[in-house]
C-alpha positions as CSV (number, residue, x, y, z in Angstrom):
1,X,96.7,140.2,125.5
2,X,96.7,141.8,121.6
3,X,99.5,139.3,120.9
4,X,97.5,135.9,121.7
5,X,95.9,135.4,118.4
6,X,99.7,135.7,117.3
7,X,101.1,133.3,119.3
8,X,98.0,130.8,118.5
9,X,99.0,131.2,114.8
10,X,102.8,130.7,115.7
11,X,101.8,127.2,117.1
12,X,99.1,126.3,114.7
13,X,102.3,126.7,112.0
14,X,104.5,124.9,114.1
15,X,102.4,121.5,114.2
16,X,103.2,121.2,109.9
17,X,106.0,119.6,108.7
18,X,107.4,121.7,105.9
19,X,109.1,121.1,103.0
20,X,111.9,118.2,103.9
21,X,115.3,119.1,102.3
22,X,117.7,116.5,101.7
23,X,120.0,115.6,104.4
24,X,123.6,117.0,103.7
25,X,126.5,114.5,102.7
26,X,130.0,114.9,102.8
27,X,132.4,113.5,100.3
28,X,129.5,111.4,98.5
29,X,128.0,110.7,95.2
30,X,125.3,112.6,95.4
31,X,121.9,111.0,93.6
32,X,119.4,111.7,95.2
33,X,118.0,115.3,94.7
34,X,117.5,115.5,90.9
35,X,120.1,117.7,90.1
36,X,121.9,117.5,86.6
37,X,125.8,116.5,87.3
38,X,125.9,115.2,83.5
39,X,126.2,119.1,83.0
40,X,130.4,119.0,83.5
41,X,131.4,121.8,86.5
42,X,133.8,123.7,84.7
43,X,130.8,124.3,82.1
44,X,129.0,126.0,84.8
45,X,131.7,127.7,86.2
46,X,132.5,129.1,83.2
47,X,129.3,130.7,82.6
48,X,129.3,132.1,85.8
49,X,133.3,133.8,84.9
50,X,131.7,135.2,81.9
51,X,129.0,137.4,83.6
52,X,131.9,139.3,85.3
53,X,132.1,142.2,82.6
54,X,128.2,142.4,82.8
55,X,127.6,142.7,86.3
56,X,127.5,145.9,88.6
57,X,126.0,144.1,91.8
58,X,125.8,148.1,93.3
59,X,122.3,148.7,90.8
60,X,119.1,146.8,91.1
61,X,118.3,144.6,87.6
62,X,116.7,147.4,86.0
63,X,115.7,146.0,82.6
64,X,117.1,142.6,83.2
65,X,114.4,140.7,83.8
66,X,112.7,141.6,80.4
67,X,115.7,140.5,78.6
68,X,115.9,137.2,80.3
69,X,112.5,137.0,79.1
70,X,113.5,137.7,75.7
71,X,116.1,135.2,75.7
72,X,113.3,132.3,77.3
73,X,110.8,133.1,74.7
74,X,113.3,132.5,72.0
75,X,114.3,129.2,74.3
76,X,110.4,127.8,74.2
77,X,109.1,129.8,70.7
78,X,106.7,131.5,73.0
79,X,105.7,134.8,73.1
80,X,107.8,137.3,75.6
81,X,103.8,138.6,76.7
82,X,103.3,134.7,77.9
83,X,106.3,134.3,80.0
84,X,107.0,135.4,83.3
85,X,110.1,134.1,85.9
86,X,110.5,133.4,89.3
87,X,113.5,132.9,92.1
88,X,112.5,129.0,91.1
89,X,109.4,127.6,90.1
90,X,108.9,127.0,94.2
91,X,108.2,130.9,94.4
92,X,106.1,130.9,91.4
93,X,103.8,128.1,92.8
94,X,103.5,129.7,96.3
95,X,102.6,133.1,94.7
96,X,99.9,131.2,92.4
97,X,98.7,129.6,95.6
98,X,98.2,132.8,97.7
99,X,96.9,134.8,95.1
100,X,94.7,132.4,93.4
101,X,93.5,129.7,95.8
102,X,92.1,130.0,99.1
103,X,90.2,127.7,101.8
104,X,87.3,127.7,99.6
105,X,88.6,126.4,96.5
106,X,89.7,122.5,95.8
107,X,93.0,120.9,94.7
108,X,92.5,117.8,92.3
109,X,96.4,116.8,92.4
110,X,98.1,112.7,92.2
111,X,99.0,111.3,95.3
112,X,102.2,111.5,96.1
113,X,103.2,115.1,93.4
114,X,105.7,117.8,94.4
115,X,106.5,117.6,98.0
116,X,106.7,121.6,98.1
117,X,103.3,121.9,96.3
118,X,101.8,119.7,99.1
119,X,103.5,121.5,102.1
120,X,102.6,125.0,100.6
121,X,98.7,123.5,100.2
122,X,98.7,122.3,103.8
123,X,100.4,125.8,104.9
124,X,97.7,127.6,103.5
125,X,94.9,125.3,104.5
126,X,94.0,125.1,101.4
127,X,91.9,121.1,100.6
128,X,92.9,118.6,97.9
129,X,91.9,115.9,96.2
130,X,94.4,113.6,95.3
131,X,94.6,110.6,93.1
132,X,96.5,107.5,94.1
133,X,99.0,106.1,91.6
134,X,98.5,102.6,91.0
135,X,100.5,99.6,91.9
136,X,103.0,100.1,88.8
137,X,103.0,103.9,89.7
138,X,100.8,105.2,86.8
139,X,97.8,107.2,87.1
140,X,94.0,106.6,85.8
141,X,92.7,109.5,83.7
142,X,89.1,108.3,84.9
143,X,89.4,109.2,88.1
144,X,90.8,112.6,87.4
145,X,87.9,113.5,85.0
146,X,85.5,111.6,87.8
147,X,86.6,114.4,90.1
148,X,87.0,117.4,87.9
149,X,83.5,118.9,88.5
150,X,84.1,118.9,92.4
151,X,87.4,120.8,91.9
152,X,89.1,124.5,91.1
153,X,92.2,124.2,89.9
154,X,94.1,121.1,88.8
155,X,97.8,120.5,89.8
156,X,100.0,118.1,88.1
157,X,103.8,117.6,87.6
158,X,104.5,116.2,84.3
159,X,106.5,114.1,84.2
160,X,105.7,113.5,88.4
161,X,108.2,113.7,90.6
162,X,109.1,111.4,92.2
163,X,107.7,108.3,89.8
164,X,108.8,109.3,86.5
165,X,105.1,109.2,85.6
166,X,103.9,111.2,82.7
167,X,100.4,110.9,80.7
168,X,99.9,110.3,76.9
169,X,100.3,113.4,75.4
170,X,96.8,112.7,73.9
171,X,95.4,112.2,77.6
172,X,97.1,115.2,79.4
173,X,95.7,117.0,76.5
174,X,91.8,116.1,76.8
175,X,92.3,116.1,80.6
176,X,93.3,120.0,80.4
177,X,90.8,120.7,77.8
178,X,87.9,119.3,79.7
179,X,88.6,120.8,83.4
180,X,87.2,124.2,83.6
181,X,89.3,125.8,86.8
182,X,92.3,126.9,86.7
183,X,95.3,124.2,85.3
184,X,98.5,124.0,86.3
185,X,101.4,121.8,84.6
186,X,104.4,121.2,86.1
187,X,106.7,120.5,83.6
188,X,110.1,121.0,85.5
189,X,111.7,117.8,84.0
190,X,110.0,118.3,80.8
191,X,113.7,117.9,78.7
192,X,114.0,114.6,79.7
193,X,110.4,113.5,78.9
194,X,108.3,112.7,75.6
195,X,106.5,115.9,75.2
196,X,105.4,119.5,76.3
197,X,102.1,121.3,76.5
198,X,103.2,124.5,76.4
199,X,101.7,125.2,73.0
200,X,98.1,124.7,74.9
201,X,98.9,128.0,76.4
202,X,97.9,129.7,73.0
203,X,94.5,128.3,73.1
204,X,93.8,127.9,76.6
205,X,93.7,131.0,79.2
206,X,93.0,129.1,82.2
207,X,96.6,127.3,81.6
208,X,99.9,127.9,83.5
209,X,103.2,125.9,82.4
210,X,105.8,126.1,85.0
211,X,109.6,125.1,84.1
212,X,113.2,125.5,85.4
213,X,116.6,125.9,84.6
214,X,117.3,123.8,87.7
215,X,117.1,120.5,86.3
216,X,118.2,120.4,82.4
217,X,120.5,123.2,82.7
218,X,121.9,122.1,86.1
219,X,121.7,126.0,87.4
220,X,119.5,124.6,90.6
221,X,122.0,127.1,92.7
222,X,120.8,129.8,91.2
223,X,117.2,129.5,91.4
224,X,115.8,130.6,87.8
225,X,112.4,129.6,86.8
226,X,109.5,130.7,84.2
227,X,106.0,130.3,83.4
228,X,104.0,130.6,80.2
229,X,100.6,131.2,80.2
230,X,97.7,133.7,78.9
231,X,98.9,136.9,77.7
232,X,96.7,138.5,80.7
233,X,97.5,135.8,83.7
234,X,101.3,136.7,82.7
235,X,100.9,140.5,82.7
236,X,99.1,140.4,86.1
237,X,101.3,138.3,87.8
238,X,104.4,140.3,86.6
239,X,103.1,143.2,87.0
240,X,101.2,143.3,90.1
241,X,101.7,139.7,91.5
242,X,105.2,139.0,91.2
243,X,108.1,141.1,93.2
244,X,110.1,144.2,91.5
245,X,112.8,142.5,91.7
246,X,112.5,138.2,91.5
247,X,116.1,137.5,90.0
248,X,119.3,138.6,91.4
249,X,121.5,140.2,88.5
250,X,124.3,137.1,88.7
251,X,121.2,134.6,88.5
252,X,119.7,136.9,85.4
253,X,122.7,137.2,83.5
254,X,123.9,133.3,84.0
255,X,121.0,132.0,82.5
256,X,121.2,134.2,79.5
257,X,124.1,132.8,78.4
258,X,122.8,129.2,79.8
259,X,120.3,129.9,77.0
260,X,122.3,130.6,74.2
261,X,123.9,126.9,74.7
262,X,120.7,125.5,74.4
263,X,121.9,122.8,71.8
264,X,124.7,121.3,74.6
265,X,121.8,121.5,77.2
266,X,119.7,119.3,74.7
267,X,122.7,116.7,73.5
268,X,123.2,116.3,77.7
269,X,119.5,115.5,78.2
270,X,119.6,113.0,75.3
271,X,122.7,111.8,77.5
272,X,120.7,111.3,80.4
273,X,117.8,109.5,78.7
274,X,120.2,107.0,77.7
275,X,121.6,106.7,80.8
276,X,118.3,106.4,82.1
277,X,117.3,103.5,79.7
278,X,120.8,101.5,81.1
279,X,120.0,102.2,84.9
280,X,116.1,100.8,84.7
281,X,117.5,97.8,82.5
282,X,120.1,97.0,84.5
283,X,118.3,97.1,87.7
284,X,115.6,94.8,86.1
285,X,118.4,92.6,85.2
286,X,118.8,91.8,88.7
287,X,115.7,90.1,89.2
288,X,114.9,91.9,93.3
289,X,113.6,94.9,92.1
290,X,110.2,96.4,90.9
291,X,111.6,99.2,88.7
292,X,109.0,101.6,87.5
293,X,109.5,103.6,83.9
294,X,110.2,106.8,83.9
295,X,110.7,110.5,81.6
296,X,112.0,112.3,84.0
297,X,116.4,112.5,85.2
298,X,115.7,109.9,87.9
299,X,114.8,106.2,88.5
300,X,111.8,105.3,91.3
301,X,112.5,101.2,92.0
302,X,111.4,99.2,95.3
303,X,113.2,97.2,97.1
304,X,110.9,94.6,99.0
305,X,112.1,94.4,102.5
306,X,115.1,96.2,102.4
307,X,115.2,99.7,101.1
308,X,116.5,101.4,104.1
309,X,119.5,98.3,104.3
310,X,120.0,99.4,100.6
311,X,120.2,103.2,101.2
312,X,122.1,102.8,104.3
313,X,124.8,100.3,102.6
314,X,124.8,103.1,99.5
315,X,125.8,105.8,102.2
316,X,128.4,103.5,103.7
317,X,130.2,103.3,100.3
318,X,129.7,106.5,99.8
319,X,126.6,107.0,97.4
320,X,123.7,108.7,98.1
321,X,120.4,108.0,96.6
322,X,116.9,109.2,98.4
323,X,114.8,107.1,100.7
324,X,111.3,107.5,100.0
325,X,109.6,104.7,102.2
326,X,106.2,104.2,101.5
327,X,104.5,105.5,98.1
328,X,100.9,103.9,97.4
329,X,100.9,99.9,98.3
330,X,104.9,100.1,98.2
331,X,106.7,100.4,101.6
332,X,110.6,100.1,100.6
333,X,110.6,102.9,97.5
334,X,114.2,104.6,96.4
335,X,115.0,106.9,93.8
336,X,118.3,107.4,92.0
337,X,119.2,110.6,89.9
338,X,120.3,110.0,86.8
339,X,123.8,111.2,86.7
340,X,127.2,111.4,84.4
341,X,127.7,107.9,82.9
342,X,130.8,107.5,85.4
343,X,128.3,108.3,88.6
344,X,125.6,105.6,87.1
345,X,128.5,102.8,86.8
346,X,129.6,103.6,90.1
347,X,125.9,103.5,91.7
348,X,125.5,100.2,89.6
349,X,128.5,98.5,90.4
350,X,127.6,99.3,94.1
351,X,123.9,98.0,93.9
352,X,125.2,94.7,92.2
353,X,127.9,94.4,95.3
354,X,125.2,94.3,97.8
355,X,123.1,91.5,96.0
356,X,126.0,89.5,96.2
């Protein structure tokens, strides 16, 4: 029959795994998907009210998008021609994947990086080379370099999710400037960490710099996320590459406004930084815990011998953090989001129960 080589494919695709989305709590403190509930509701509900008068749902975003451009490039003091958006920086990454990669080119990536990136890699068939974090969850810039030549396109997340990890500003810099293929940085928590790259963009066309409006401005619902790159990789990809229509008008409009309160979004991440600082100093206080540093809205720590007790206890009292199991030499990893200084007390207060 025609159809057989359609059927083959069908179960060829159905022997990968996906992309793993968090189980669904009810009734729970939920800290363990990265998203921003320092950012109070009625903030975001309010934003959303205030797109009413703007909206005619009936047309198709004629002209939208360019002004949500308009408004980003003001955001990141980039260029409107460098920037480009996506429904998420997930669409953006699979589009650069299937338009730009292929079974014959290479992946140099860390090992583990952005579960989606991996799934959409394997999905694809597309090969990778990945670099192990170390024992204290950092990476080696030698072994990136050692493997540059013998790779296409270089993919990290910076800061890494889900370590915390994030290069020297002076390392990520000489890393980029020295691999020749195509570079992309993942800088989705990027408002919670040190530093940004995006300025390379000016000077390097072989340089994308995804972000979102996911994490800092706690709009994950709505999917909104952006690129900037070369003047001509932008143009292509929006004009050829990307869909007529990647933003629905409520998603468009919300994050134009979510833009023009830039200066809360910014006081909130300085918010979660501190929280941050009191979450890895607390757990260390506790003396069970390897508890790894981190610039990003979550905490990575292990629990020798009894993460999944840990995570399981959590649920049972109503808190839930995410299991990761096994990341390099470390078999019991968890990973807490960063939340509203009443969430993080809570998640404490529980974690301190448990040891007693």
């Amino acid at each position: 029959m025609k159809s057989g080589w359609f059927q083959k494919k069908v179960e060829q695709l159905s022997k990968l795994k996906g992309y793993q989305k968090p189980d669904k709590y009810q009734n729970t403190l939920k800290l363990d998907s990265n998203e921003n509930y320092a950012i109070d509701r009625e903030f975001s509900l309010d934003l959303i009210k205030q797109t009413e008068d703007r909206l005619d749902v009936r047309e198709y975003p004629l002209g939208d998008t360019e002004r949500l451009v308009e408004a980003l490039s003001r955001y990141v003091k980039m260029p409107q021609e460098m920037i480009g958006v996506g429904s998420g920086s997930d669409q953006i990454i699979d589009l650069i994947l299937t338009n730009f990669a292929s079974k014959d080119t290479k992946i140099l990536t860390s090992e583990p990086t952005f579960g989606f990136f991996e799934e959409r890699c394997k999905l694809y068939s597309i090969p990778t080379i990945k670099i192990p974090f170390t024992n204290n969850m950092t990476l080696e810039l030698e072994k990136f370099l050692s493997n540059a030549k013998k790779t296409d396109i270089l993919y990290l997340d910076s800061p890494n999710n889900p370590t915390g990890f994030q290069f020297s500003k002076n390392k990520l810099e000489q890393l980029i400037k020295e691999f020749d293929g195509l570079v992309i940085i993942d800088e989705a928590y990027v408002e919670f960490a040190d530093y940004s790259i995006v300025e390379m963009t000016k000077k390097k066309d072989n340089l994308i710099v995804l972000r979102t409006l996911s994490k800092s401005f706690g709009l994950a619902g709505l999917r909104v996320g952006y690129f900037v790159t070369d003047k001509k990789i932008a143009n292509v990809f929006t004009k050829v590459i990307q869909y007529p229509y990647p933003l629905n008008t409520v998603a468009i409009e919300t994050a134009i406004l979510a833009l023009q309160k830039s200066k809360q979004i910014s006081e909130i991440a300085n918010l979660i930084k501190k929280e941050r600082t009191r979450i890895i100093g607390t757990l260390r206080s506790m003396g069970v815990f390897q508890v790894f540093d981190s610039k990003a809205n979550f905490v990575l720590f292990d629990a020798p011998g009894s993460g999944p007790r840990i995570h399981k206890a959590l649920i049972e009292q109503g808190i839930v953090v995410k299991n990761l199991g096994k990341i390099g030499s470390r078999d019991t990893c968890l990973r807490v989001t960063v939340g509203s200084e009443e969430m993080n007390s809570k998640f404490l207060l529980a974690i301190r129960d448990l040891l007693k």
